[in-house]
C-alpha positions in Angstrom: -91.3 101.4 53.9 -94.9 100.4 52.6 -97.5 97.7 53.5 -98.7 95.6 50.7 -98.8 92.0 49.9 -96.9 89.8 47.7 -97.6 86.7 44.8 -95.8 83.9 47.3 -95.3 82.1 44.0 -91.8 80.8 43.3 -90.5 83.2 46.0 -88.5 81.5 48.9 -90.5 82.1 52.5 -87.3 83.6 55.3 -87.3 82.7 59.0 -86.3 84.9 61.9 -86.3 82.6 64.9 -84.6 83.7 68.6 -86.4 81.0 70.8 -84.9 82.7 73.9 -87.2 85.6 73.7 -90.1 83.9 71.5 -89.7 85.6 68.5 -90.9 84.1 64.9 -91.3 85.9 62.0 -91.7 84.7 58.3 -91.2 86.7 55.2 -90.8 86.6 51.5 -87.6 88.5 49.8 -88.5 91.8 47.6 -87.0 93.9 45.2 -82.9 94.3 46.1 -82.6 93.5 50.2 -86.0 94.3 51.2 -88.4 91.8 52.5 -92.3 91.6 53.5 -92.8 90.3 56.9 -95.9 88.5 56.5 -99.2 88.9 58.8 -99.3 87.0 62.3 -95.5 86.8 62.2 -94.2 88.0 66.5 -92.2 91.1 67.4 -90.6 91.7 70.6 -92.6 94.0 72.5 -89.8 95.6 75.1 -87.4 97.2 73.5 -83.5 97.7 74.7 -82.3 101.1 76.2 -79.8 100.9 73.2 -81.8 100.5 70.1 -84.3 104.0 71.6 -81.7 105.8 69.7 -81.2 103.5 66.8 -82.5 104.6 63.4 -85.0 101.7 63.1 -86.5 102.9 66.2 -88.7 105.7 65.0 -89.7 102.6 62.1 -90.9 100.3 65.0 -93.1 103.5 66.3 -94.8 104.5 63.0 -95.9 100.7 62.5 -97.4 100.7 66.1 -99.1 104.1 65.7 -100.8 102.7 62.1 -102.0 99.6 63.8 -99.2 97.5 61.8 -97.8 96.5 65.1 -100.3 95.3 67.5 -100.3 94.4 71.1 -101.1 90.5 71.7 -102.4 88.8 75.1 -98.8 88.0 76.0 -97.2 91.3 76.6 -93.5 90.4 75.7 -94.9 90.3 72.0 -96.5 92.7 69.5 -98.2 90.7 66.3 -97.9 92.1 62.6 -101.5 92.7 61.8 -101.2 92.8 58.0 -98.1 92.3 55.9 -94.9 94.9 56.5 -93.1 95.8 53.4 -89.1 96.7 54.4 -86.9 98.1 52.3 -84.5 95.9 53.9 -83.7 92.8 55.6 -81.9 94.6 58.3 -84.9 96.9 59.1 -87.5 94.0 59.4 -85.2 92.4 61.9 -84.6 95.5 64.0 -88.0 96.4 63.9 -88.8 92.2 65.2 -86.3 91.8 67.7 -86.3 95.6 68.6 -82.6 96.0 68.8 -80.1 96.4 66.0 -79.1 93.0 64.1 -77.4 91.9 60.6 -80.2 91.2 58.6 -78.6 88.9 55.7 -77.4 87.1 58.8 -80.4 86.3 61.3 -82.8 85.3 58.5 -83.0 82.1 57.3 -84.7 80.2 54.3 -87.6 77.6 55.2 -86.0 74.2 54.1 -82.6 75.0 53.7 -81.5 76.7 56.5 -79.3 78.8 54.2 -79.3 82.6 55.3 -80.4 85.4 53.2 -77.2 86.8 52.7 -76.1 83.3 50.9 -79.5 82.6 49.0 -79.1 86.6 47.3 -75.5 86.1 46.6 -76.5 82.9 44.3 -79.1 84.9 43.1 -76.9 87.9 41.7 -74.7 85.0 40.3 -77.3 82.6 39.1 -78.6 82.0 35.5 -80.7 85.3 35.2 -77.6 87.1 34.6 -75.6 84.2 32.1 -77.3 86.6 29.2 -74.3 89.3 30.4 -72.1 86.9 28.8 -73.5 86.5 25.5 -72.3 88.2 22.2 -74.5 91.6 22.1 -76.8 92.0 19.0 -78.8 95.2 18.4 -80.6 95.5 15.3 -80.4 99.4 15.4 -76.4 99.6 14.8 -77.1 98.6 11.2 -79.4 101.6 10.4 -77.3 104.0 12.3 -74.2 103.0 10.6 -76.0 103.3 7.2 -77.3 107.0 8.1 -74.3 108.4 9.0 -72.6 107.4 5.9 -75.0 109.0 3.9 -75.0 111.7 6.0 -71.3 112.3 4.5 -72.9 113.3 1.4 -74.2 116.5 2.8 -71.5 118.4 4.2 -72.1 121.1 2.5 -74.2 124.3 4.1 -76.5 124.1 0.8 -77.0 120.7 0.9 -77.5 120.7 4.8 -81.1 122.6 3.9 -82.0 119.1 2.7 -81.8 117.3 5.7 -83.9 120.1 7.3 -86.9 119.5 5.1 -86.4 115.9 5.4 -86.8 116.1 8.9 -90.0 118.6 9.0 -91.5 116.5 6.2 -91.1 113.4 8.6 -92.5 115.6 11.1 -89.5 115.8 13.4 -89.9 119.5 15.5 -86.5 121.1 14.2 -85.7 123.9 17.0 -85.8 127.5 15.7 -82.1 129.6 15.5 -80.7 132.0 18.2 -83.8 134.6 18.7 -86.2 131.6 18.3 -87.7 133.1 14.9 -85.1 132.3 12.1 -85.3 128.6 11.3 -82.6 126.7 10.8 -80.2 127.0 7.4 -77.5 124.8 8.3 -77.0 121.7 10.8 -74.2 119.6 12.2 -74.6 115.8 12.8 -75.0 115.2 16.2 -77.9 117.9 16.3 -79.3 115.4 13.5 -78.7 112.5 15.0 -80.1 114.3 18.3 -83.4 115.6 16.5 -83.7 111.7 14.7 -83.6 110.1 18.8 -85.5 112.4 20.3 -88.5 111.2 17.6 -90.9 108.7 18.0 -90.0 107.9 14.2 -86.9 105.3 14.4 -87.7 101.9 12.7 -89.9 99.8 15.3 -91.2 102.5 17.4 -94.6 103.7 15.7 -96.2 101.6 13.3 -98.3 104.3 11.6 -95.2 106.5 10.7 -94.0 104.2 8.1 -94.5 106.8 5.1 -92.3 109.7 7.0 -89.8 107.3 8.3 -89.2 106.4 4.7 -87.7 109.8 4.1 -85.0 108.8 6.2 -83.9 105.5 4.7 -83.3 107.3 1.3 -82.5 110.8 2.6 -84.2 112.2 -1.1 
């Protein structure tokens, strides 16, 4: 849990209403379940026996001791003085109502109506995520695939030394053998592979290697 504030931009404003004991909090949904209970929203300020050992309880506490949580003229409420990041929707209502309640459940979108748990599960399943469905295309299979056929060509323990001084003249740090002084004679292709990733030297990724990366494109 943090305090911050939020761009209200394009983000839906929540409702946690219970008229019976005066409570009305607003908030805007962040990151996955959380929420920020906006300034001037009303907490309950008595809490039930119950919820003195609920988890949120020691929550409710910290924001009163930090001066998150303030006392109001009415004392059946506490105020939010600034806005309440909660890392969950649940937490923010405990913390409001000071006793345990289902989150997804008691808040409600301005307008709609609809509750939180509804407006997220169209969210998951809404048209940020139709690019799951497409066909995938990566532009670094066809490089990849290319390199490992010629990488065929030197199976050999002599003609592995080649790849080795490719690599060091492209200025890839090749890793010393056993005692750390010998340097490497002969390697296999996932260490080459390993040694190519671990680079900053793979097409796209650093303009002003352009001249080394060339080495491995004609592996000369």
């Amino acid at each position: 849990m943090t305090t911050g504030t939020q761009n209200q931009a394009a983000i839906p404003t929540f409702e946690l209403k219970l008229p019976k004991i005066g409570v009305r909090a607003t908030g805007l949904p962040t990151g996955h379940n959380g929420i920020v209970v906006k300034a001037g929203s009303m907490a309950r300020a008595d809490t039930t026996p119950s919820f003195q050992k609920h988890n949120y309880f020691n929550l409710r506490h910290t924001l009163l001791e930090k001066g998150s949580l303030v006392p109001t003229d009415d004392p059946k409420f506490l105020r939010f003085a600034e806005d309440v990041v909660f890392d969950s929707v649940s937490a923010a209502a405990a913390v409001s109502i000071a006793r345990s309640a289902r989150g997804p459940k008691i808040w409600h979108q301005v307008g709609t109506g609809q509750t939180y748990e509804d407006w997220y599960a169209e969210r998951v399943a809404g048209p940020m995520f139709d690019a799951l469905h497409a066909p995938a295309s990566f532009e670094w299979t066809a490089f990849f695939t290319a390199l490992a056929k010629k990488l065929m060509e030197y199976q050999q323990p002599e003609s592995q030394k080649v790849l080795l001084t490719i690599l060091r003249e492209a200025g890839v740090s090749v890793p010393f053998d056993g005692d750390q002084t010998l340097e490497l004679e002969v390697i296999d292709p996932f260490t080459f592979f390993s040694l190519v990733l671990k680079s900053d030297l793979l097409p796209g990724m650093n303009s002003g290697a352009s001249q080394s990366t060339h080495n491995f494109y004609v592996l000369d």
